[in-house]
DRENTILO-787084 format. One line per 8 residues: their letters; for each residue x, y, z of C-alpha. Coordinates in pm, 1 decimal, m for minus. Each point is the difference from the previous one (the first is absolute). Last residue first. Layout:
a> X,Y,Z  ...
***
This chain:
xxxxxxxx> 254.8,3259.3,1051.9  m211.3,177.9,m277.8  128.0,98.1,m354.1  m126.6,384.9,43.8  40.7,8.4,410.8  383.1,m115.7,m86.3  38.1,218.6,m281.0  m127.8,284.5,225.8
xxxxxxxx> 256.9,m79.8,275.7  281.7,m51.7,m201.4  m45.7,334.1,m161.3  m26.3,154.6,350.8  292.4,m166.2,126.1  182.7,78.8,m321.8  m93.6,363.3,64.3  91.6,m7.8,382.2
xxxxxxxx> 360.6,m148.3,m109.3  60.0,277.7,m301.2  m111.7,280.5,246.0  209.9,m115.7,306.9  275.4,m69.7,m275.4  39.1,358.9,m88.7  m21.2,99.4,362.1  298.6,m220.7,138.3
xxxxxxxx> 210.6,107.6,m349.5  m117.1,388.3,108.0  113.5,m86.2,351.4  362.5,m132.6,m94.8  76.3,286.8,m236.8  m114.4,240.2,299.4  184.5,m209.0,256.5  328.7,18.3,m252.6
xxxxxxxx> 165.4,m243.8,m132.0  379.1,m30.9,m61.9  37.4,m208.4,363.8  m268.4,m228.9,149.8  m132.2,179.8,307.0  m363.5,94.1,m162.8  m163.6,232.3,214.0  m428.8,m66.7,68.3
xxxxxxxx> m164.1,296.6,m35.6  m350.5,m190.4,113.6  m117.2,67.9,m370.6  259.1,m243.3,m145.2  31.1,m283.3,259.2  m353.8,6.9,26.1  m136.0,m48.3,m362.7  263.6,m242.2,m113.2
xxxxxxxx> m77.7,m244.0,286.1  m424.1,98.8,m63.7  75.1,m62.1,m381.0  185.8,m327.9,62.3  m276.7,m138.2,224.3  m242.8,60.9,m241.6  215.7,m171.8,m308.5  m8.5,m254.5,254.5
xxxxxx> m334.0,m37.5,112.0  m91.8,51.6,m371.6  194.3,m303.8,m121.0  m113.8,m221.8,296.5  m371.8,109.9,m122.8  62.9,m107.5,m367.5
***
């Protein structure tokens, strides 16, 4: 359970600052505000699976 959360937690802090740092997206038909709302969205779904994983793994134990 703890390699899942330090992933899901390194996710969300990848997702997190390439889409609040105003990070521009260079592949073409996407635009840097399409490209930091995705980076966003998944900063919040990462850091909530982190934190999920991170209960359930205090709740069943190591």
């Amino acid at each position: 359970m703890l390699i899942w959360t330090v992933s899901f937690l390194t996710l969300a802090l990848l997702a997190g600052a390439l889409g609040f740092s105003g990070y521009t997206s260079t592949a073409p038909k996407v635009t840097a505000t399409t490209a930091a709302g995705m980076a966003r969205m998944l900063f919040l779904v990462f850091l909530f699976a982190a934190l999920v994983t991170l209960v359930l793994g205090f709740v069943r134990g190591w």
